[in-house]
DSSP file (Angstrom, degrees, kcal/mol; ACC not computed):
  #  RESIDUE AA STRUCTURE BP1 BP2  ACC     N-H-->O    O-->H-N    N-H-->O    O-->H-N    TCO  KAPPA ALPHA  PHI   PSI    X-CA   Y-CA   Z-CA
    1    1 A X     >        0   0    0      0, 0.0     4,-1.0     0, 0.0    41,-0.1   0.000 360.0 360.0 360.0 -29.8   -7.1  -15.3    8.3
    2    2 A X  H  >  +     0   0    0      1,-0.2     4,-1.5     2,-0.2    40,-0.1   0.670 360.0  58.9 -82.4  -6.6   -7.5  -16.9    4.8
    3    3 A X  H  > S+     0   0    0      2,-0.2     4,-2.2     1,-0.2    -1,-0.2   0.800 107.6  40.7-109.6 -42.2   -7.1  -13.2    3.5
    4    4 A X  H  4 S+     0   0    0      2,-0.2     4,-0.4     1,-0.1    -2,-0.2   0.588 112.3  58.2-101.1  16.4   -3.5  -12.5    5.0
    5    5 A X  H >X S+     0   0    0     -4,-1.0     3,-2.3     3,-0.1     4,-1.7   0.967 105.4  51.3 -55.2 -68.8   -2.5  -16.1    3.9
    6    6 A X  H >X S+     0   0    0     -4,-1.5     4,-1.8     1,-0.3     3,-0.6   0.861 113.6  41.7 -38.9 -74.4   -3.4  -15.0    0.5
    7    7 A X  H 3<>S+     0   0    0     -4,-2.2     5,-3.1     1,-0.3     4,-0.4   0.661 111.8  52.8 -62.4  -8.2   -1.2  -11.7    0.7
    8    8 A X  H X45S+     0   0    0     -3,-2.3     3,-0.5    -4,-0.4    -1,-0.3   0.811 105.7  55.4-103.1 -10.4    1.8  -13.2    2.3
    9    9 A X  H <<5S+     0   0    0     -4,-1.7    -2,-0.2    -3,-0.6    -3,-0.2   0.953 104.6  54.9  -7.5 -83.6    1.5  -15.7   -0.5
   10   10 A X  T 3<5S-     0   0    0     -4,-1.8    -2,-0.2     1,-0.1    -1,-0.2   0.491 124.5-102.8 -28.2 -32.6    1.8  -12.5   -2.9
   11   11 A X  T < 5S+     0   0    0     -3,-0.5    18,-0.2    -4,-0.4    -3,-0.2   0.623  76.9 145.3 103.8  -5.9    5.1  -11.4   -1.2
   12   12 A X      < -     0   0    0     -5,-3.1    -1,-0.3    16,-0.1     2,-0.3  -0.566  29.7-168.4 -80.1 168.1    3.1   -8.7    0.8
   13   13 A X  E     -A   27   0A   0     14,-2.0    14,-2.7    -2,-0.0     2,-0.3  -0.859  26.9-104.1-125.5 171.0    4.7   -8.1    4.5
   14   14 A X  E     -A   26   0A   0     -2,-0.3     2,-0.3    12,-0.2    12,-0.2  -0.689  39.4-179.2 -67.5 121.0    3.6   -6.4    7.8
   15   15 A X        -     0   0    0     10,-2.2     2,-0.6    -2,-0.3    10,-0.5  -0.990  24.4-131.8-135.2 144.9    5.6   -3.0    8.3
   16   16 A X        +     0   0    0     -2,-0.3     2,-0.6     8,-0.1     5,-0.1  -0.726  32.7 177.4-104.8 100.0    5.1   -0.9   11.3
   17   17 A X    >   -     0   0    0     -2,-0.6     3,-0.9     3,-0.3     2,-0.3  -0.775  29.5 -93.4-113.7 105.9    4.4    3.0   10.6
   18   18 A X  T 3  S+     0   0    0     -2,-0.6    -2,-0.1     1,-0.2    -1,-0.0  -0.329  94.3   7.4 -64.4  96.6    3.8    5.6   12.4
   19   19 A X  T 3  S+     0   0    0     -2,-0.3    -1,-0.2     0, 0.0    -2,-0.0  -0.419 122.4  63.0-132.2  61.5    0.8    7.0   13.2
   20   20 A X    X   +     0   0    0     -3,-0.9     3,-1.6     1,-0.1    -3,-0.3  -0.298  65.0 125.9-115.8  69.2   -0.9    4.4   11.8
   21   21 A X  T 3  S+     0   0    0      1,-0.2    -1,-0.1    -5,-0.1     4,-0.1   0.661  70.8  67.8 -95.1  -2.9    0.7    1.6   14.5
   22   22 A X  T 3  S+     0   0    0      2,-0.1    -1,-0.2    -5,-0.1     2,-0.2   0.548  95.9  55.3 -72.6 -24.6   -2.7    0.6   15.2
   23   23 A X  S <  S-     0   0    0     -3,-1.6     2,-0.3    13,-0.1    13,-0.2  -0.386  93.0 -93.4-113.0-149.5   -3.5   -0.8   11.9
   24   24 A X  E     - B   0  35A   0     11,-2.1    11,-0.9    -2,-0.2     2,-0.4  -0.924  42.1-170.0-109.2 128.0   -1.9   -3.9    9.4
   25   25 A X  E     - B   0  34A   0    -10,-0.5   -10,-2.2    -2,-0.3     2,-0.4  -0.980   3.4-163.1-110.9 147.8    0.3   -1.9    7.2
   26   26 A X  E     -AB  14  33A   0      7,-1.1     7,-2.7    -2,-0.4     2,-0.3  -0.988   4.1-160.8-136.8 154.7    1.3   -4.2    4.7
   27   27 A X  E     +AB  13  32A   0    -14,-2.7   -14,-2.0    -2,-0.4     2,-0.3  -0.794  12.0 175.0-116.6 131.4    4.8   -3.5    2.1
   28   28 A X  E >   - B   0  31A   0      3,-4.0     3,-1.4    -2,-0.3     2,-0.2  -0.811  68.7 -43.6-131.6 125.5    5.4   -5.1   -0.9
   29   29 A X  T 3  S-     0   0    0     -2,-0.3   -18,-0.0     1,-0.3    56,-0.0  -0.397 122.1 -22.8  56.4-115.1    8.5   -3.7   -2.7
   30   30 A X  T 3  S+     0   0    0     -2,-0.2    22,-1.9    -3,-0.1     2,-0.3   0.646 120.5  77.4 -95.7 -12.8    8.3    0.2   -2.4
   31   31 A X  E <   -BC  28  51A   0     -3,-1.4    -3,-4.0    20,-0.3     2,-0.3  -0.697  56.4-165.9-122.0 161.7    4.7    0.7   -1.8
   32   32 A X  E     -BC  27  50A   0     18,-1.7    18,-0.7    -2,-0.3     2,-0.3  -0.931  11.1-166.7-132.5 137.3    2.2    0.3    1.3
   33   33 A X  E     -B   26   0A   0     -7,-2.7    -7,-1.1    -2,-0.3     2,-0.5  -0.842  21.1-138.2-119.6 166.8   -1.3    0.2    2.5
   34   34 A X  E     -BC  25  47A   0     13,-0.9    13,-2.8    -2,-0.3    12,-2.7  -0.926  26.7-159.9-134.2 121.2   -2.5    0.4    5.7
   35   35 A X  E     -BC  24  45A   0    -11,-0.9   -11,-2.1    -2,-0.5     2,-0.3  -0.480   8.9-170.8 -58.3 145.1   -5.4   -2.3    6.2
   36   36 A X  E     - C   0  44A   0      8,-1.8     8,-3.6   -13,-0.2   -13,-0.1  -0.863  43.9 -93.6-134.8 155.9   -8.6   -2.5    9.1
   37   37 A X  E     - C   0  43A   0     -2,-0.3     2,-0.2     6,-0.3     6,-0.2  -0.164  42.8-149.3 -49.4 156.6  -10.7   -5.2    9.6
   38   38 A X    >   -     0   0    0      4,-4.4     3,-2.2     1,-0.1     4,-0.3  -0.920  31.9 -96.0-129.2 170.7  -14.1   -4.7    7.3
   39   39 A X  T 3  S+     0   0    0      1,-0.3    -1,-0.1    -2,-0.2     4,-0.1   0.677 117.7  64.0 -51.1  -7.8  -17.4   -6.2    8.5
   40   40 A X  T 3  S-     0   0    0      1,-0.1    -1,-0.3     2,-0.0     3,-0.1   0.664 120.5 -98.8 -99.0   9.3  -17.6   -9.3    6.7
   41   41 A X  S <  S+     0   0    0     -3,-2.2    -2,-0.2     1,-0.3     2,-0.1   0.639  96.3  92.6  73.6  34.1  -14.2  -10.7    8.8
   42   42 A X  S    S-     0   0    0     -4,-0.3    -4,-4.4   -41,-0.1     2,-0.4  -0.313  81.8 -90.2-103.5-145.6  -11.7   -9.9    5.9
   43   43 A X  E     -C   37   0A   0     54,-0.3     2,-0.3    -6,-0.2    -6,-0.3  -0.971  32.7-175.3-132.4 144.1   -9.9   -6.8    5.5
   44   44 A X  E     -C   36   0A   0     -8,-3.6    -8,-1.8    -2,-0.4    50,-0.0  -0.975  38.4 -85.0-132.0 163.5  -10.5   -3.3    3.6
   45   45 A X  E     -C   35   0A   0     -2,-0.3   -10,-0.3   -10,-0.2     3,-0.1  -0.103  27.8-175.9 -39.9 144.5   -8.3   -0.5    3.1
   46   46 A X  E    S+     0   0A   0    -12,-2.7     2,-0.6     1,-0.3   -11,-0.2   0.441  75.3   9.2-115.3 -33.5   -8.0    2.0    5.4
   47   47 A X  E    S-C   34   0A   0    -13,-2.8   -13,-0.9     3,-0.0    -1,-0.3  -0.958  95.9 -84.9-142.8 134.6   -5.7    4.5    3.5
   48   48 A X  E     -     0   0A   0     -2,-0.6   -16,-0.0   -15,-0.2   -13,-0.0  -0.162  45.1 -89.3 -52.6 149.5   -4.8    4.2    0.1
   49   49 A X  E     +     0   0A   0    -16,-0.1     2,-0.2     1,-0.1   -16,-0.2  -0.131  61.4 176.9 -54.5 149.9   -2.2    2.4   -1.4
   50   50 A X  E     -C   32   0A   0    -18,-0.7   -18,-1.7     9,-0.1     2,-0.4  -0.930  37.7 -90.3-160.7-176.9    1.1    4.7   -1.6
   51   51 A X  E     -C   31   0A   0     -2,-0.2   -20,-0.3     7,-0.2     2,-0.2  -0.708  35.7-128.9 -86.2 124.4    4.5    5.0   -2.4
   52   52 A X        +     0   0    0    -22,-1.9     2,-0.2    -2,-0.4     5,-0.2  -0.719  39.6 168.4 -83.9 132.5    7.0    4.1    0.7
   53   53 A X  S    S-     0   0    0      3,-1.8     3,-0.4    -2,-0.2    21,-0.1  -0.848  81.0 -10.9-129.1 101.3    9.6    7.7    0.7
   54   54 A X  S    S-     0   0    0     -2,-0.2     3,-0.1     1,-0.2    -2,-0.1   0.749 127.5 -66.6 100.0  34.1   11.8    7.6    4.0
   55   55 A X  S    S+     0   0    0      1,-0.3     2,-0.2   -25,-0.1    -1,-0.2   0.662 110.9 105.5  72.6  15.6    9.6    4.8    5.2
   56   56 A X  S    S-     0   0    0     -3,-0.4    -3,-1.8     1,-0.2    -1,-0.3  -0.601  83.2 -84.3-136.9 162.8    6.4    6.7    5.5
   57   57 A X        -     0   0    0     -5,-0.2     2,-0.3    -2,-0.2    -1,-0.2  -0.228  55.0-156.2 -51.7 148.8    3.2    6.9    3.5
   58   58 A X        -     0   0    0     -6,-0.1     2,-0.3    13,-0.1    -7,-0.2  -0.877  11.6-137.7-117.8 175.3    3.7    9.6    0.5
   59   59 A X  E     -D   70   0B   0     11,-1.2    11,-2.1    -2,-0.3     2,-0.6  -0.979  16.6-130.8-120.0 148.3    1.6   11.6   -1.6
   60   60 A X  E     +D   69   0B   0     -2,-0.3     2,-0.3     9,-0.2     9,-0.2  -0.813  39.3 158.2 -95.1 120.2    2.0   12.1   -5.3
   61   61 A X  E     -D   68   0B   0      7,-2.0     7,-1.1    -2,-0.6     2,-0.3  -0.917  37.8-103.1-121.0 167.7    2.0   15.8   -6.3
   62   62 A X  E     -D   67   0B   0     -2,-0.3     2,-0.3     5,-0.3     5,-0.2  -0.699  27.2-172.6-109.4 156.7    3.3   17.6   -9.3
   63   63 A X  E >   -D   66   0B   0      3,-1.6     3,-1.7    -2,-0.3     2,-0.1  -0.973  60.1 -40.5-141.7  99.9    6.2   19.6   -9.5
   64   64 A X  T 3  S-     0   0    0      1,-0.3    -2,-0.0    -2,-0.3     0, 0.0  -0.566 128.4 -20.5  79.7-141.3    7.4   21.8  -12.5
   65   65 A X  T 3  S+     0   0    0     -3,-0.1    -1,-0.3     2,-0.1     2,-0.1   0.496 136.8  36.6 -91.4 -11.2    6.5   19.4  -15.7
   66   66 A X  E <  S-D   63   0B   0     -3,-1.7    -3,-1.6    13,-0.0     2,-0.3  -0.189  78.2-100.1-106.1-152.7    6.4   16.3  -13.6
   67   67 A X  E     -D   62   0B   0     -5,-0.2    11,-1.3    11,-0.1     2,-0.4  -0.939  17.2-161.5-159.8-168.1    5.6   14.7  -10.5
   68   68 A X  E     -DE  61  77B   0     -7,-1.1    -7,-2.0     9,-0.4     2,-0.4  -0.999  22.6-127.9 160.9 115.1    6.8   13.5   -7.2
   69   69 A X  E     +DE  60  76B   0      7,-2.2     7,-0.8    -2,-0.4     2,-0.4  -0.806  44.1 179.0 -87.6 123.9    6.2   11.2   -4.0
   70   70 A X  E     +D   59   0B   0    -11,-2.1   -11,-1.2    -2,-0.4     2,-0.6  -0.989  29.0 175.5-129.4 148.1    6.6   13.3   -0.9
   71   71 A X    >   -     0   0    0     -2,-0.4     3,-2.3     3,-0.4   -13,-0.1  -0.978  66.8 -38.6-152.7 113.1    6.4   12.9    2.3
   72   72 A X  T 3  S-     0   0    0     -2,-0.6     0, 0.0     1,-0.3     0, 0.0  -0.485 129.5 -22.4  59.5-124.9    7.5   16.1    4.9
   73   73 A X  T 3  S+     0   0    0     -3,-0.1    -1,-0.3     2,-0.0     0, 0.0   0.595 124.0  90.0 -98.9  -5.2   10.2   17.5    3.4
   74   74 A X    <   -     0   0    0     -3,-2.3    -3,-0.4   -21,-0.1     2,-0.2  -0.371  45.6-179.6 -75.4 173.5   11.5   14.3    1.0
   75   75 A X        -     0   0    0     -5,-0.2     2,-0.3   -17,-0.0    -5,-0.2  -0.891  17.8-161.3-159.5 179.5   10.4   13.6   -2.3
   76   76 A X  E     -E   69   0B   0     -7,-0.8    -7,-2.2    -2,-0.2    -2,-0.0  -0.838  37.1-107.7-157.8 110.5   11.2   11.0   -4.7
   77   77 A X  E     -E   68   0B   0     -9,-0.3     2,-1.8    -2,-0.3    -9,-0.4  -0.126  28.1-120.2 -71.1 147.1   10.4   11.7   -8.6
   78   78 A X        -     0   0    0    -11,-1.3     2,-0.2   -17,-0.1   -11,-0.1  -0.590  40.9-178.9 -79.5  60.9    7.3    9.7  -10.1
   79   79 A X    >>  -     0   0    0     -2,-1.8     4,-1.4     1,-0.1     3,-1.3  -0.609  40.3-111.2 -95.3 153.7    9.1    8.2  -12.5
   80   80 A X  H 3> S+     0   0    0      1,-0.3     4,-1.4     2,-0.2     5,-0.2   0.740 124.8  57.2 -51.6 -23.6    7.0    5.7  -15.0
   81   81 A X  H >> S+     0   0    0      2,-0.2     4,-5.8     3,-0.2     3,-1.1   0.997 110.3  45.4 -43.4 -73.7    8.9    3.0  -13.4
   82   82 A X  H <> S+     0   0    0     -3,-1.3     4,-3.0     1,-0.3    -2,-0.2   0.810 111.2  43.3 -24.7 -74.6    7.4    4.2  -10.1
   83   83 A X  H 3X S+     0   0    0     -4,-1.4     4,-1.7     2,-0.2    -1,-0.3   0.658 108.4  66.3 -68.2 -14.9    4.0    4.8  -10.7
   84   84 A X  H <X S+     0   0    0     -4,-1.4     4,-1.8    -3,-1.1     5,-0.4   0.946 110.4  43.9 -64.4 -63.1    4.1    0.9  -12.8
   85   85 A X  H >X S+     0   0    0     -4,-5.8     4,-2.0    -5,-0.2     3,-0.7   0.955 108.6  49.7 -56.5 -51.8    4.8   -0.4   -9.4
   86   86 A X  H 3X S+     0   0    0     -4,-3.0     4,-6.8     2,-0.3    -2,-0.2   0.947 111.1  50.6 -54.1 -51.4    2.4    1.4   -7.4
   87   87 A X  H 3X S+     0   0    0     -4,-1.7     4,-0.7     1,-0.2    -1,-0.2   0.864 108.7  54.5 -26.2 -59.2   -0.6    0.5   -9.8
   88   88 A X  H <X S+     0   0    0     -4,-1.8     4,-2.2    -3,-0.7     5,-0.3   0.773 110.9  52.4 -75.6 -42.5    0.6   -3.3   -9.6
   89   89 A X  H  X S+     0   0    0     -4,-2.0     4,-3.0    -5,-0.4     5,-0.2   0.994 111.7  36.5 -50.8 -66.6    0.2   -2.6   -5.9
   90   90 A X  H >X S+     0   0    0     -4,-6.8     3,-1.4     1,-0.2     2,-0.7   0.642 119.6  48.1 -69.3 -95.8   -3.0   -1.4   -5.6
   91   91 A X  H 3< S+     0   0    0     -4,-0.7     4,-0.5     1,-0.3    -1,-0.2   0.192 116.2  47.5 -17.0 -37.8   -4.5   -3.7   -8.3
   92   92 A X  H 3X S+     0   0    0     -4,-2.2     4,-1.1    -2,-0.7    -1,-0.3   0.986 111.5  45.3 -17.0 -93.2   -2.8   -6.6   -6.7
   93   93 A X  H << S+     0   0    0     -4,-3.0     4,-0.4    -3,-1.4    -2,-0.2   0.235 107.4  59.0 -62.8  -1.4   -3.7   -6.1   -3.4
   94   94 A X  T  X S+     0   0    0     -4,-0.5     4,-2.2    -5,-0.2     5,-0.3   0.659 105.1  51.4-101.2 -34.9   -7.6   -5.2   -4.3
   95   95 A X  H  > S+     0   0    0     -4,-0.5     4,-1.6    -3,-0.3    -2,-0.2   0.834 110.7  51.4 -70.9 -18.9   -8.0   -8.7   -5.9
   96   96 A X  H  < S+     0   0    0     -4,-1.1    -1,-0.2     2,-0.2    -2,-0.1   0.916 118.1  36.1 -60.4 -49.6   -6.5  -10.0   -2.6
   97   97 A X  H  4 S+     0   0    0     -4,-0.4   -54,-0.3     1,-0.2    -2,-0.2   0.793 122.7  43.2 -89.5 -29.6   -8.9   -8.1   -0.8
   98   98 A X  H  < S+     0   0    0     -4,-2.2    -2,-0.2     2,-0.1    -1,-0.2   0.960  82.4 106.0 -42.9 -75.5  -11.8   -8.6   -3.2
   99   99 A X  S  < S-     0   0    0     -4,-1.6     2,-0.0    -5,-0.3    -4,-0.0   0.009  80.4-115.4 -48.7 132.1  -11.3  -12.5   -4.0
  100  100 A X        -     0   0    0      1,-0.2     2,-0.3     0, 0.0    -1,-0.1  -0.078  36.0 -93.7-103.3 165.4  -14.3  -14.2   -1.9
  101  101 A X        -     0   0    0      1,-0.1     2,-0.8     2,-0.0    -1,-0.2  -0.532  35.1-135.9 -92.5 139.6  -13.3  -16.7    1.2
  102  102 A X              0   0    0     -2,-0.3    -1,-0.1     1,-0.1  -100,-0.0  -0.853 360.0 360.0-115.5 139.7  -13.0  -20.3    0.2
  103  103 A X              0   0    0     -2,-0.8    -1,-0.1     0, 0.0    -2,-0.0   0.176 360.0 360.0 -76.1 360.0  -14.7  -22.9    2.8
């Protein structure tokens, strides 16, 4: 519990996506994680942090001289902007998950 106090602290939310409706996805600006419980009663990733494109998980691939979040047939360019945020996501959201339970 003290672990999603901590992220809704942070600005993270609960988003529901399919087909993961079965875990905590949680949104902070463009990007997503989908969270499980881990043994120790916190939370660990379950799918890497990603990019939200049409409301769905993406994957980053390159395209031509760049690269690109896509997801089915969208895509959304990987601009430095982009990838700034996603970084700040995961790296966030791992100290979150990291950071030890205070008694």
């Amino acid at each position: 519990m003290q672990v999603m106090e901590r992220l809704f602290a942070a600005g993270f939310r609960p988003i529901a996506i399919p087909p993961y409706e079965s875990a905590l996805c949680m949104k902070k600006g463009n990007c997503v994680a989908a969270l499980a419980p881990a043994p120790n009663g916190g939370l660990k990733l379950l799918a890497p942090a990603s990019y939200l494109v049409d409301g769905s998980f993406s994957v980053k691939l390159k395209r031509g001289s760049g690269e690109v979040f896509v997801w089915k047939k969208k895509e959304v360019e990987a601009t430095p902007e982009r990838v700034s945020e996603l970084e700040s996501f995961r790296t966030e959201l791992q100290e979150i998950l990291d950071s030890p339970e205070k008694q």
